[in-house]
Residue frames relative to the residue before (quaternion, step in Angstrom):
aa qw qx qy qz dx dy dz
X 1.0000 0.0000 0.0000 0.0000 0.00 0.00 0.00
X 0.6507 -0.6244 0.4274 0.0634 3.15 -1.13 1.32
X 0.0260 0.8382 -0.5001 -0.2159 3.78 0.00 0.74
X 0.4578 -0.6992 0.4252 0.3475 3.97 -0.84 0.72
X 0.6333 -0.4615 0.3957 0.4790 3.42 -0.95 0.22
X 0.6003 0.5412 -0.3258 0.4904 3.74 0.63 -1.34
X 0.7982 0.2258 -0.3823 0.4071 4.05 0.12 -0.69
X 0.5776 0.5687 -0.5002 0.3046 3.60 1.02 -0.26
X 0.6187 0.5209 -0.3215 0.4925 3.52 1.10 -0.46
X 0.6782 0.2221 -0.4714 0.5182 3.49 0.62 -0.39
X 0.5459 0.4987 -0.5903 0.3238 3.84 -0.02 0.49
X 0.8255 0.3322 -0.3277 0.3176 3.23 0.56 -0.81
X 0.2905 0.6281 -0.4711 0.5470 3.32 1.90 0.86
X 0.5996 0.4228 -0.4007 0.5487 3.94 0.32 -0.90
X 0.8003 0.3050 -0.2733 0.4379 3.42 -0.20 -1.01
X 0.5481 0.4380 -0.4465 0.5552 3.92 0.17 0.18
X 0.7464 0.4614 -0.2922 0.3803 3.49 0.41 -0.82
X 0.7056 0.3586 -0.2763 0.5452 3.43 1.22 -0.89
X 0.5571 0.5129 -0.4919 0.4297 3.50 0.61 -0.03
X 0.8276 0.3583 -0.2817 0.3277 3.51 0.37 -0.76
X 0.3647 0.6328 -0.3983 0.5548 3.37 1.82 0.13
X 0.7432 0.4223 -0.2348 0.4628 3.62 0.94 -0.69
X 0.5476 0.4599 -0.3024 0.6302 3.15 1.52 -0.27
X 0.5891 0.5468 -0.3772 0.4601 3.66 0.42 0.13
X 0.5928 0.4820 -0.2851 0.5787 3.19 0.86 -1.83
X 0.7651 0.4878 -0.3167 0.2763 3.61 -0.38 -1.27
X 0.5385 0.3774 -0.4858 0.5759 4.06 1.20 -0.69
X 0.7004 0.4798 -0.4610 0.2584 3.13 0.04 -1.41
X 0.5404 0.5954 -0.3923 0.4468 4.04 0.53 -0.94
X 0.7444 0.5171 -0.2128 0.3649 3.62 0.94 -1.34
X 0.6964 0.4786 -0.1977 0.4969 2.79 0.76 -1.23
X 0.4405 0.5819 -0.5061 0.4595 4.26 1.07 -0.59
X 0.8166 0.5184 -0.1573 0.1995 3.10 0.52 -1.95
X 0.7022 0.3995 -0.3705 0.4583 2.93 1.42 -0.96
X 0.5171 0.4982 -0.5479 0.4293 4.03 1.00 -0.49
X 0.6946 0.4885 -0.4614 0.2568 3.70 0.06 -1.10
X 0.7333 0.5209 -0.2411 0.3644 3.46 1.41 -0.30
X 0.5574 0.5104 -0.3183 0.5722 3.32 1.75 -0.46
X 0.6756 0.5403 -0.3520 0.3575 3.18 1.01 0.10
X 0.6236 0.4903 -0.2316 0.5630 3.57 1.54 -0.55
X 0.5003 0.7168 -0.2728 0.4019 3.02 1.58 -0.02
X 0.6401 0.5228 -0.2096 0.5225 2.85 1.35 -1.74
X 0.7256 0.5136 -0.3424 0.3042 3.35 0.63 -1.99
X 0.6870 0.5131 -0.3923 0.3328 3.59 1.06 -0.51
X 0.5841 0.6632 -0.2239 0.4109 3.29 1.26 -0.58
X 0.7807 0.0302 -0.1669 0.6014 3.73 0.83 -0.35
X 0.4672 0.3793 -0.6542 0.4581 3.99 0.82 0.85
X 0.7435 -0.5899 0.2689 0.1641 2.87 -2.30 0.60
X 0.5175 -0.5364 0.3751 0.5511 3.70 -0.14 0.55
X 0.8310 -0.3271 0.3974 0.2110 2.66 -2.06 0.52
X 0.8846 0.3384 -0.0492 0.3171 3.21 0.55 -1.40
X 0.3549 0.7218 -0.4426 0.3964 2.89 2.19 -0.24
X 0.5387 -0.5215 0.6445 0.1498 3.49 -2.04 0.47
X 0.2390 0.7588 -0.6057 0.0134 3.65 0.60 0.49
X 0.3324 0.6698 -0.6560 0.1030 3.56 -1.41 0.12
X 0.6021 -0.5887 0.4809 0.2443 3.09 -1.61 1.07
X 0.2488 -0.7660 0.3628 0.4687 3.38 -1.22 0.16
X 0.4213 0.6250 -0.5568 0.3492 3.75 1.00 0.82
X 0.4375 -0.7453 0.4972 0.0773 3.52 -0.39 1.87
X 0.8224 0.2763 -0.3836 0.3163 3.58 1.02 0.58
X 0.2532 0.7408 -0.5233 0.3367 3.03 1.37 0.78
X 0.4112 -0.7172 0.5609 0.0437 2.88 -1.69 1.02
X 0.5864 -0.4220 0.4489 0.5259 3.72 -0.70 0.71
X 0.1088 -0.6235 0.7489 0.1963 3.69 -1.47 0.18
X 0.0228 0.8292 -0.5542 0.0696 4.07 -0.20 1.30
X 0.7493 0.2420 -0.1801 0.5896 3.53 1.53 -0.42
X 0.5377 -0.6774 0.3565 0.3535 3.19 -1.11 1.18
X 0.3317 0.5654 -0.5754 0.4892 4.13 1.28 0.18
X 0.7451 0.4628 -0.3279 0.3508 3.43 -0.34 -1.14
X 0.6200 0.5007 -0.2430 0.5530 3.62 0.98 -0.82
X 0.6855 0.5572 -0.2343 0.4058 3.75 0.32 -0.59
X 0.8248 0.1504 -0.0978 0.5362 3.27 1.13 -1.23
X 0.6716 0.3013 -0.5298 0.4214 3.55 0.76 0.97
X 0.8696 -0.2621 0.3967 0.1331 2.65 -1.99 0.31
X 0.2704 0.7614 -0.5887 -0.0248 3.62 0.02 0.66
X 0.1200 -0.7134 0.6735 0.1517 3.58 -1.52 0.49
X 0.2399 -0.7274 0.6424 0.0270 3.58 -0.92 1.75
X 0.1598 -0.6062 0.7323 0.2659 3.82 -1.58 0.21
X 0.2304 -0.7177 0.6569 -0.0187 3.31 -0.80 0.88
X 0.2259 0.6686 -0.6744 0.2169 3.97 -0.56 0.85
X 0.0216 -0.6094 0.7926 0.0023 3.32 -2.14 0.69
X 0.1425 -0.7333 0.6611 -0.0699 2.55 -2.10 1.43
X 0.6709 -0.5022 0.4584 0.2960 3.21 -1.88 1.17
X 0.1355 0.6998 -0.6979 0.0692 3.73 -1.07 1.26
X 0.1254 0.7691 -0.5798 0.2379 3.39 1.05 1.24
X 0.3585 -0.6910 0.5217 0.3489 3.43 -1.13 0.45
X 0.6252 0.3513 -0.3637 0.5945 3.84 -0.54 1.18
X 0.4844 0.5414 -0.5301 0.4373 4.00 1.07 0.32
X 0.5200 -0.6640 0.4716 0.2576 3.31 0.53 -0.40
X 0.4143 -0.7408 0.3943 0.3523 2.81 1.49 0.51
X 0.1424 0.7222 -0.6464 0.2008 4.31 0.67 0.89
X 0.1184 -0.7563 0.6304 0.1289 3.53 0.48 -0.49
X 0.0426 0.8185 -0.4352 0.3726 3.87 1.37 0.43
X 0.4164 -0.7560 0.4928 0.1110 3.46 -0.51 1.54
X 0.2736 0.7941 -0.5374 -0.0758 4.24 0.64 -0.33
X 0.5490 0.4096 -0.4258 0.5912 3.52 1.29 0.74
X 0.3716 0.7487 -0.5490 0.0072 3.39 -1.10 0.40
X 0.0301 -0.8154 0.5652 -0.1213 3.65 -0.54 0.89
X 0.3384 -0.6336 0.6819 0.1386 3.38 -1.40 1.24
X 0.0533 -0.8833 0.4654 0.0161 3.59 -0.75 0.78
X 0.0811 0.9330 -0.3506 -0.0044 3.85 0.48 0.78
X 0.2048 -0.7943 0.5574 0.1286 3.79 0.01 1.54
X 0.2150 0.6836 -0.6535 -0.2439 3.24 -1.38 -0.23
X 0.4890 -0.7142 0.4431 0.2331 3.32 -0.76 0.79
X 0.4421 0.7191 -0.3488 0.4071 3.81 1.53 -1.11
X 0.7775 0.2705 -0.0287 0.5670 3.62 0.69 -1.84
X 0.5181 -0.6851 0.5061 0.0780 3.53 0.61 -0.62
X 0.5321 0.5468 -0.2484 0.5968 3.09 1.79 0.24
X 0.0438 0.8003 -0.5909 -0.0919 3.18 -1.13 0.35
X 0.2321 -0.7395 0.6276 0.0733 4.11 -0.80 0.75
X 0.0929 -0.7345 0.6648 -0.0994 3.51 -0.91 1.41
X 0.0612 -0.8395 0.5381 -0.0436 3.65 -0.42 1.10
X 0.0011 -0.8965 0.3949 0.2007 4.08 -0.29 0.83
X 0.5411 -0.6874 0.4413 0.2000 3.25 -0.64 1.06
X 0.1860 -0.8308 0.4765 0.2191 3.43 0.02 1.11
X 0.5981 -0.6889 0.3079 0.2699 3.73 -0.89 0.94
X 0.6872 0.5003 -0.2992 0.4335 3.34 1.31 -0.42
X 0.4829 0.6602 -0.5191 0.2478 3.89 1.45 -0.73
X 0.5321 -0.6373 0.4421 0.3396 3.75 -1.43 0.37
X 0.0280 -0.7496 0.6474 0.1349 3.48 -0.68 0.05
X 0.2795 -0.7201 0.5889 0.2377 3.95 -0.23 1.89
X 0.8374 -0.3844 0.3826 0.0678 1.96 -2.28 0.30
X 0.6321 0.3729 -0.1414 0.6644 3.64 1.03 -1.14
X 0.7402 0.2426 -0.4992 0.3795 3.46 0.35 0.27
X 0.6336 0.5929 -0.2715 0.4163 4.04 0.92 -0.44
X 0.0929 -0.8914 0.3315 0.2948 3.58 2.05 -0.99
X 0.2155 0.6037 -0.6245 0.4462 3.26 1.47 1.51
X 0.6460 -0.5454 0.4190 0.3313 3.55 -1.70 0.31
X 0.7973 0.2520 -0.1315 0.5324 3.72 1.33 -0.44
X 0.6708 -0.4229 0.5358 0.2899 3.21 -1.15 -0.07
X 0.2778 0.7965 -0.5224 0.1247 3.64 -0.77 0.76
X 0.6844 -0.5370 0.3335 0.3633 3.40 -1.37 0.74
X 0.7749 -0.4797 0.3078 0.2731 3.70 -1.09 0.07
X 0.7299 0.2888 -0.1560 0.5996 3.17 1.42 -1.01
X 0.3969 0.6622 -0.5405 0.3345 3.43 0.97 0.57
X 0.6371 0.6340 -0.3288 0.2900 3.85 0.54 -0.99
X 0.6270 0.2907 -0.4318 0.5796 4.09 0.29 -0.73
X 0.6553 0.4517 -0.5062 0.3323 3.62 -0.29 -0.50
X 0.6704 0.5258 -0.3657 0.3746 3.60 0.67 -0.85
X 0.5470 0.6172 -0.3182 0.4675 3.49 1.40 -1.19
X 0.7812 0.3829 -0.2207 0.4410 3.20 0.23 -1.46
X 0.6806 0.4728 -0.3918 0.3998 3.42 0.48 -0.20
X 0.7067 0.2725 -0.3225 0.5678 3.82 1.26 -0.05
X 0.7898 -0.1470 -0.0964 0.5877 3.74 0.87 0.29
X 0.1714 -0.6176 0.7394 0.2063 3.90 -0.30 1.56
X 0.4947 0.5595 -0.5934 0.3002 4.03 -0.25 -0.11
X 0.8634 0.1071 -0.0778 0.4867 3.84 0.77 -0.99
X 0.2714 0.8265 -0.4785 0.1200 3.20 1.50 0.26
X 0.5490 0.6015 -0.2920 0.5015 3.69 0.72 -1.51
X 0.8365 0.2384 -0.2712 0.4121 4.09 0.40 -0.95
X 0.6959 0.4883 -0.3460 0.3969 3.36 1.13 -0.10
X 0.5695 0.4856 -0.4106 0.5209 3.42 1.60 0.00
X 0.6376 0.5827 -0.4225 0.2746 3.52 0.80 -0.61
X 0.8004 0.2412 -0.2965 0.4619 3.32 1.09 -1.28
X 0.3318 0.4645 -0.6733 0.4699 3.86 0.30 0.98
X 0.7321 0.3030 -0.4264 0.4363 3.85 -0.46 0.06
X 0.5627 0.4385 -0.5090 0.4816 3.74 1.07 -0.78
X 0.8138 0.4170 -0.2440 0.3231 3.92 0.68 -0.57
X 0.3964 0.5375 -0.4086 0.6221 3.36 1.94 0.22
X 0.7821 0.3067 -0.2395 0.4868 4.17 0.32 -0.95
X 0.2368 -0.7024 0.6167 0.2649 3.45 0.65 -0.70
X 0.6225 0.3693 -0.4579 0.5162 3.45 0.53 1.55
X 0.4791 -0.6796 0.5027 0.2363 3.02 -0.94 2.12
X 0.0375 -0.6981 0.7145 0.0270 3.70 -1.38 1.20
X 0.4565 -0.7021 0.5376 0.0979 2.43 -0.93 1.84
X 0.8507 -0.1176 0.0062 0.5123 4.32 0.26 -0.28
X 0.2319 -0.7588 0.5912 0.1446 3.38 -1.41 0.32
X 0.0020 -0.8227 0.5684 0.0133 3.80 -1.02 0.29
X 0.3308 -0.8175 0.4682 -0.0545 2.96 -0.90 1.41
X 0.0788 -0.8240 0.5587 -0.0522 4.17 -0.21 1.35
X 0.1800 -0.6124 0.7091 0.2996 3.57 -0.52 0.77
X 0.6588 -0.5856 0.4223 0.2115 2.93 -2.14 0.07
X 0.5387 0.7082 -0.2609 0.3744 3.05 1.34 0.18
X 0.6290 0.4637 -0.1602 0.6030 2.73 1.75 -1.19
X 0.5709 0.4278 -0.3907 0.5817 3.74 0.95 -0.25
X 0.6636 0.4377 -0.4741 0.3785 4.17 0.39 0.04
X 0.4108 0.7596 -0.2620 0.4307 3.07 1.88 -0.72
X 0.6846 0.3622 -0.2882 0.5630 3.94 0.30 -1.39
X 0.8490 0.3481 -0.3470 0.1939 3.41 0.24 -1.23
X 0.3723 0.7457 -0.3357 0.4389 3.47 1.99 0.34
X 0.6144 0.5653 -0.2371 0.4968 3.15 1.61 -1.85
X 0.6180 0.5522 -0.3055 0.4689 3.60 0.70 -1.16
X 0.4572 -0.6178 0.5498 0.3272 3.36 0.45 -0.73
X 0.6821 -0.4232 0.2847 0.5240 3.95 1.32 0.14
X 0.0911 -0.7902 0.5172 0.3158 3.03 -0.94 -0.42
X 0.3172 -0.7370 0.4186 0.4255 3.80 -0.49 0.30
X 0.3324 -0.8029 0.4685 -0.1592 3.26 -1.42 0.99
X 0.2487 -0.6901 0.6147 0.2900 3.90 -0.04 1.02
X 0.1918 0.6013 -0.6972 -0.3400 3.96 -1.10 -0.04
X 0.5631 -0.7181 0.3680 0.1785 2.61 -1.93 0.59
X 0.5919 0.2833 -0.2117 0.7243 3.98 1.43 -0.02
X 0.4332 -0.3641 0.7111 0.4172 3.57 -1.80 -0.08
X 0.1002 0.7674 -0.6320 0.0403 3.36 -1.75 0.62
X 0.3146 -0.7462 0.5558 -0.1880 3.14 -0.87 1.59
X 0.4927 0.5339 -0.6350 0.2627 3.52 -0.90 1.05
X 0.0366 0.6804 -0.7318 -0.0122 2.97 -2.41 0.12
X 0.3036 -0.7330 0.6071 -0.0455 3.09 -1.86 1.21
X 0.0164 0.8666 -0.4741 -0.1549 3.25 0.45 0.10
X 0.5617 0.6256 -0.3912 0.3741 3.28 1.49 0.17
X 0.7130 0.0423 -0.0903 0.6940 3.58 1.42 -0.11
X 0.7089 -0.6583 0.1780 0.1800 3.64 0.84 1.63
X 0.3257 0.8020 -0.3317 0.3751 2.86 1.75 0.09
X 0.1013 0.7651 -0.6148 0.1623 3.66 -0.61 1.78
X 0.0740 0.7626 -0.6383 -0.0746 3.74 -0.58 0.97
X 0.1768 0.7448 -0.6423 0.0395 3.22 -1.15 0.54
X 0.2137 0.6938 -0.6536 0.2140 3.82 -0.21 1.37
X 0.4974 -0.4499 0.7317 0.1217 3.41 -1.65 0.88
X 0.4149 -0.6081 0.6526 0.1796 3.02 -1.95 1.02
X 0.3243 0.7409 -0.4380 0.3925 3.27 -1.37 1.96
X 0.7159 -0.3737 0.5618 0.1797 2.84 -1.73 0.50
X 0.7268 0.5432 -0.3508 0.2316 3.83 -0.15 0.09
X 0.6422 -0.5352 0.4317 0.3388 3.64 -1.44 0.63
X 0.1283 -0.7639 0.6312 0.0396 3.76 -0.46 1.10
X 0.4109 -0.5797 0.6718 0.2095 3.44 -1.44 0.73
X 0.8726 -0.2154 0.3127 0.3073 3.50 -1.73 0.31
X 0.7536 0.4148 -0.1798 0.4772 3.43 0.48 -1.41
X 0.7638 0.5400 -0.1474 0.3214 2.94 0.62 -1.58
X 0.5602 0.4347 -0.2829 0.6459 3.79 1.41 -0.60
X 0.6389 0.5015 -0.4022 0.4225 3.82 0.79 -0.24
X 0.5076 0.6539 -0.1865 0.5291 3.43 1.54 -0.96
X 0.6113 0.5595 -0.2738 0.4881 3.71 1.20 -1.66
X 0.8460 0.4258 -0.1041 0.3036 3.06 0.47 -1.36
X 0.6600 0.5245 -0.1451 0.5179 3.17 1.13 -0.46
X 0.4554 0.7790 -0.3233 0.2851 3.53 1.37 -0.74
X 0.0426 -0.7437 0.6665 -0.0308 4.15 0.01 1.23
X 0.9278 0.1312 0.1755 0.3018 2.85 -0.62 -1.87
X 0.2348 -0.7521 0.6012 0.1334 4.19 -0.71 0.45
X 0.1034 0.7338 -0.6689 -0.0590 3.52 -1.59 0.45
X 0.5168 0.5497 -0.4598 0.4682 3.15 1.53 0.86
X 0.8083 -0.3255 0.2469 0.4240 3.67 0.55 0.24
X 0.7882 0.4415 -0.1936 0.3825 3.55 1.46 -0.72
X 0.6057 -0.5626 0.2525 0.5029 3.61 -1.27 1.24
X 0.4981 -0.6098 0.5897 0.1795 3.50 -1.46 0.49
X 0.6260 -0.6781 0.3268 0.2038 3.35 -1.58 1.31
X 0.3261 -0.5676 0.6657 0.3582 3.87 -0.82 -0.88
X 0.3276 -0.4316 0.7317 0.4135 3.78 -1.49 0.40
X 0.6187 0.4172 -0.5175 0.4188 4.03 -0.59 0.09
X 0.7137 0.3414 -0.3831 0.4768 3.90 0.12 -0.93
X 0.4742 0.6510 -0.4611 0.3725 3.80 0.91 -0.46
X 0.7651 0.5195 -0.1969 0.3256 3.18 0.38 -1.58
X 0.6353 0.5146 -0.2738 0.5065 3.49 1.40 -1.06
X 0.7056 0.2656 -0.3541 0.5533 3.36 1.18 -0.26
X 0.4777 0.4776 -0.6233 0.3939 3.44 0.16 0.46
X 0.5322 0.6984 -0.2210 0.4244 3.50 0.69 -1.60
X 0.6910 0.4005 -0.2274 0.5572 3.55 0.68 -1.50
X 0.7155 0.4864 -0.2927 0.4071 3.63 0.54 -0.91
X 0.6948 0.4177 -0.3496 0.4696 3.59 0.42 -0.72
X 0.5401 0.6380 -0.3659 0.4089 3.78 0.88 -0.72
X 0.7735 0.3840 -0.2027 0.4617 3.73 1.16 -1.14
X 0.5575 0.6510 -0.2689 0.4394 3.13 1.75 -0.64
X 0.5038 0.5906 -0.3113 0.5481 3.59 1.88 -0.99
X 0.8411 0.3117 -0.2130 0.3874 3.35 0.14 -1.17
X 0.4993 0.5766 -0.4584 0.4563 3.86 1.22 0.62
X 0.6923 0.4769 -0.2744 0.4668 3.28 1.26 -0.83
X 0.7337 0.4953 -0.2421 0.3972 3.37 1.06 -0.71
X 0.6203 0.4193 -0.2528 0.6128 3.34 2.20 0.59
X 0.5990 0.5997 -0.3634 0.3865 3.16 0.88 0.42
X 0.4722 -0.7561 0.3820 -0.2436 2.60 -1.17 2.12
X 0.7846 0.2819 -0.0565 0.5493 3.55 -0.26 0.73
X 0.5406 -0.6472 0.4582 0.2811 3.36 -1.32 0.96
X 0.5442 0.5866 -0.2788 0.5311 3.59 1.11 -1.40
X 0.8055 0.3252 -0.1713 0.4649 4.27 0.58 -0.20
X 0.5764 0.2905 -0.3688 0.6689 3.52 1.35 0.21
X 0.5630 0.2987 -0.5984 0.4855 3.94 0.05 -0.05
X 0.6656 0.4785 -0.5121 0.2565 3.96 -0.07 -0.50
X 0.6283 0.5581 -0.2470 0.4824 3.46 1.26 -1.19
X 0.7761 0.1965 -0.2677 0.5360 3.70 0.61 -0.75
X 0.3824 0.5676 -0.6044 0.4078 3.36 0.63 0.99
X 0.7042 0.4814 -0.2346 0.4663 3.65 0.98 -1.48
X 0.6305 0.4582 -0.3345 0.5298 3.86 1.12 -0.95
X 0.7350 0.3630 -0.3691 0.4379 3.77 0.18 -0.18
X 0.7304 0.2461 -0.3043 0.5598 3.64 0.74 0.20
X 0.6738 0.3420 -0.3675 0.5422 4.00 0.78 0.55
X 0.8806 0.3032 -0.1488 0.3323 3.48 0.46 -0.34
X 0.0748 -0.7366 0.6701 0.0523 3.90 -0.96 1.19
X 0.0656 0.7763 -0.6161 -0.1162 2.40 -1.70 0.07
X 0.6622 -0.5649 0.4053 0.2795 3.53 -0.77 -0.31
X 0.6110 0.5543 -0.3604 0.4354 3.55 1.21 -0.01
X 0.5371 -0.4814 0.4757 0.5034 3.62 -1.00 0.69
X 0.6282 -0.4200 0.5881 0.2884 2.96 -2.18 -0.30
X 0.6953 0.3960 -0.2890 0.5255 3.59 0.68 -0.83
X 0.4131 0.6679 -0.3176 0.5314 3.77 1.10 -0.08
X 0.8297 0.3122 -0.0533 0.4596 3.51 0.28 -1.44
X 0.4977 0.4756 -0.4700 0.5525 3.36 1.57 0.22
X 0.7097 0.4739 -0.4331 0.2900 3.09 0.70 -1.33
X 0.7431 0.4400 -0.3790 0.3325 3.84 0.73 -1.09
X 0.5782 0.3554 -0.5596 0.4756 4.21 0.99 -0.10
X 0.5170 0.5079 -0.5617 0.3990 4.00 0.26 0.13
X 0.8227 0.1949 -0.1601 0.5095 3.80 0.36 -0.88
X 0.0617 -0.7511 0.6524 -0.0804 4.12 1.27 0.78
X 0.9042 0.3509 -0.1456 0.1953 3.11 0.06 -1.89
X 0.5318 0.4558 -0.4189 0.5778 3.32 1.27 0.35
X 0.5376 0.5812 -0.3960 0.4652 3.75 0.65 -0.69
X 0.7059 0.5427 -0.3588 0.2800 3.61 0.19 -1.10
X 0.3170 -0.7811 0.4520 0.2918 3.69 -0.22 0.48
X 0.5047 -0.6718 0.4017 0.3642 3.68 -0.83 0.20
X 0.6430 -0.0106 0.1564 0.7497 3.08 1.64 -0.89
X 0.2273 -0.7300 0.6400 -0.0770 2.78 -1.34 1.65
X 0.2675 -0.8247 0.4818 0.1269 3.51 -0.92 0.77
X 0.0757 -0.7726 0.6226 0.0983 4.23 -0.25 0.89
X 0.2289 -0.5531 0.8004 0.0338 3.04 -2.06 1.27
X 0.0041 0.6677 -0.7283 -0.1540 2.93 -2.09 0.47
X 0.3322 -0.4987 0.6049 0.5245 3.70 -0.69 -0.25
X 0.3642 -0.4623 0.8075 0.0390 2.40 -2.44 0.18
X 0.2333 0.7960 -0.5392 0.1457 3.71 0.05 0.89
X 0.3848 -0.5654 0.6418 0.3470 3.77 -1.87 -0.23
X 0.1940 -0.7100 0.6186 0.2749 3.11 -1.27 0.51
X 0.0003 0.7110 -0.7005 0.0606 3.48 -1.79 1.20
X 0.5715 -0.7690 0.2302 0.1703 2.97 -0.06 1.99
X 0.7468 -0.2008 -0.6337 -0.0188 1.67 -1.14 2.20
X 0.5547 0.5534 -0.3807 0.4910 2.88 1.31 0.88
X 0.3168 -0.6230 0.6130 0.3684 4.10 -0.83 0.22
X 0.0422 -0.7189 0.6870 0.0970 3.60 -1.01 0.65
X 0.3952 -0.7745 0.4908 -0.0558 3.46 -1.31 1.70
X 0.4882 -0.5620 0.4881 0.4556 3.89 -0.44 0.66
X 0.4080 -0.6062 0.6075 0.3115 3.66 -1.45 0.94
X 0.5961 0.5423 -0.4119 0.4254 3.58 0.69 -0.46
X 0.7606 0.3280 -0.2832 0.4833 3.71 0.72 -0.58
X 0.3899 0.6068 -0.4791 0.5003 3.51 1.19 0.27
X 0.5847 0.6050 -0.3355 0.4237 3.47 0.46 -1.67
X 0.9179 0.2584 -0.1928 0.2312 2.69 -0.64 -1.51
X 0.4334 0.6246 -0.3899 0.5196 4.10 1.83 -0.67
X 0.7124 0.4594 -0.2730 0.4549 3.94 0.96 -0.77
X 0.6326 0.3803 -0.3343 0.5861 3.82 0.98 -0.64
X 0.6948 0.2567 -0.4670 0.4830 3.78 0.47 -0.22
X 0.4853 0.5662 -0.4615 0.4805 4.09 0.26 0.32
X 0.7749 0.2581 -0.3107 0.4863 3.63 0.53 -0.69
X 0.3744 -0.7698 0.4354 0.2787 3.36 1.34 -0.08
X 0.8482 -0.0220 0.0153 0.5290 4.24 -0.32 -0.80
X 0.7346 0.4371 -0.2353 0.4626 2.99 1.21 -1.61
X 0.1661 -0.8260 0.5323 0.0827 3.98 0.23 1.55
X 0.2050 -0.6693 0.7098 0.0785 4.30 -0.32 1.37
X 0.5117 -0.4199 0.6285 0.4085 3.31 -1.62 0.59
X 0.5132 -0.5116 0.6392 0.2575 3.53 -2.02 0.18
X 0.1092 0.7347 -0.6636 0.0893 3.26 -1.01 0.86
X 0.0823 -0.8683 0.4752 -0.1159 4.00 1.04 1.02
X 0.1305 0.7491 -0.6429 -0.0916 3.43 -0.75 0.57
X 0.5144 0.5675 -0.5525 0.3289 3.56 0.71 1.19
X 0.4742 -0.8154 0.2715 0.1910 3.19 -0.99 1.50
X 0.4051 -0.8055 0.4325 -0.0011 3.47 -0.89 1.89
X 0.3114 -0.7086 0.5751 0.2648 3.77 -0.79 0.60
């Protein structure tokens, strides 16, 4: 049998067509594989070694080995970033810090920031002095970065009296980094703001506004204290709301991001900016269950405090109550050692 011109052409349509459907299928297959690897890649790269001692300091947690077990508790994360600029002096100094409590069960989540300046005494930390908040990982890390991350966490689980369950650490570089990857983010600021250091290169200059900010510049936003160019100076409280404001937009870039060619960029920047303290097999389990983790709504505290040099001092009543909404149901007597007017 004779084939007509008209069916030889629609064969070699079918067959073009299924080949390149197979050529499709096949990147796509590739491309799964290679993200699903750049990702175990990362997770190995900033969870805690193998050999680390990790443990919480609430003595009744339970291993979390199945991703059930992970889903339905309660995790509470300290989240802080530090300045590894060359000309920081290498403080390694927490000027981010945040208490961060998911629960997947309710779907809620409560993020509390720890202003950098509150005191944390002496007899309760069992250093010889008294010191600000963001003084502590730097000390750790500076007598063993091997256990720093666990020895700073459970001094706050014993400064708040709320077992934290992990901590993670982002220089700031690597956070200008995403918001570059992202493409910026846009951003009300709230004051004109003006400063410089030329001792560690430090140049703000934003305009009050509405406008799309590049990496630096939201680092600048966020960080913004003090002026010696003419403009009104910040609060450690207005900081926090704009940190607070920043990480919220920073959540909801990641939780839109699309495409292979945009997660290798991101887990390029998260595997060289970011530690933490969770196993590896941990950090699969929580991007396997993301979507139950993710809160629907997520509640931010800040303090409201006076400052009396050199420490801000915060209402015990607004302490209280930033600590009963962190532990969420499970209500711990208060046993604060941050100093209260």
């Amino acid at each position: 049998m004779k084939l007509t011109m008209g069916s030889s052409r629609k064969r070699k349509w079918i067959t073009a067509g299924v080949t390149a459907s197979l050529l499709v299928a096949g990147s796509l297959a590739i491309y799964a594989a290679f993200l699903t690897n750049k990702i175990n890649q990362t997770l190995d790269h900033i969870a805690a070694p193998e050999t680390s001692t990790i443990s919480s300091i609430n003595v009744n947690a339970q291993p979390l080995s199945k991703e059930i077990a992970m889903v339905q508790k309660p995790l509470t994360f300290l989240l802080t970033a530090v300045d590894e600029r060359e000309g920081s002096e290498g403080s390694l100094n927490t000027d981010v810090m945040m208490l961060a409590r998911v629960d997947p069960q309710t779907h809620q989540g409560t993020v509390v920031s720890i202003p950098r300046d509150l005191e944390i005494e002496a007899q309760k930390s069992g250093l010889d002095d008294s010191h600000k908040a963001n003084y502590f990982y730097a000390y750790y890390y500076n007598k063993d970065k091997t256990t720093a991350l666990r020895e700073t966490k459970q001094l706050y689980s014993r400064v708040y009296d709320i077992p934290i369950d992990y901590m993670a650490v982002i220089n700031f570089d690597g956070f200008r980094k995403l918001i570059d990857q992202f493409g910026g983010m846009k951003v009300n600021v709230d004051m004109d703001m003006r400063y410089e250091d030329e001792s560690d290169g430090t140049n703000i200059h934003l305009n009050k506004g509405e406008q799309l900010l590049n990496g630096k510049q939201v680092l600048d936003f966020i960080r913004y204290r003090k002026s010696n160019l003419g403009t009104a100076e910040s609060s450690d409280t207005v900081r926090n709301q704009r940190e607070q404001f920043v990480l919220n937009g920073l959540l909801d870039k990641l939780t839109s991001l699309n495409g292979i060619t945009a997660w290798s960029g991101v887990l390029d920047i998260i595997g060289s900016s970011i530690k933490t303290d969770i196993p590896a097999d941990e950090l699969r389990t929580m991007t396997k269950s993301y979507r139950e983790l993710k809160p629907a709504t997520v509640q931010y505290i800040h303090f409201e405090g006076e400052w009396e040099s050199p420490y801000l001092v915060v209402k015990e009543q607004d302490l209280n109550e930033a600590l009963h909404a962190l532990r969420g149901q499970n209500a711990l007597s208060i046993d604060s050692q941050v100093r209260t007017d």
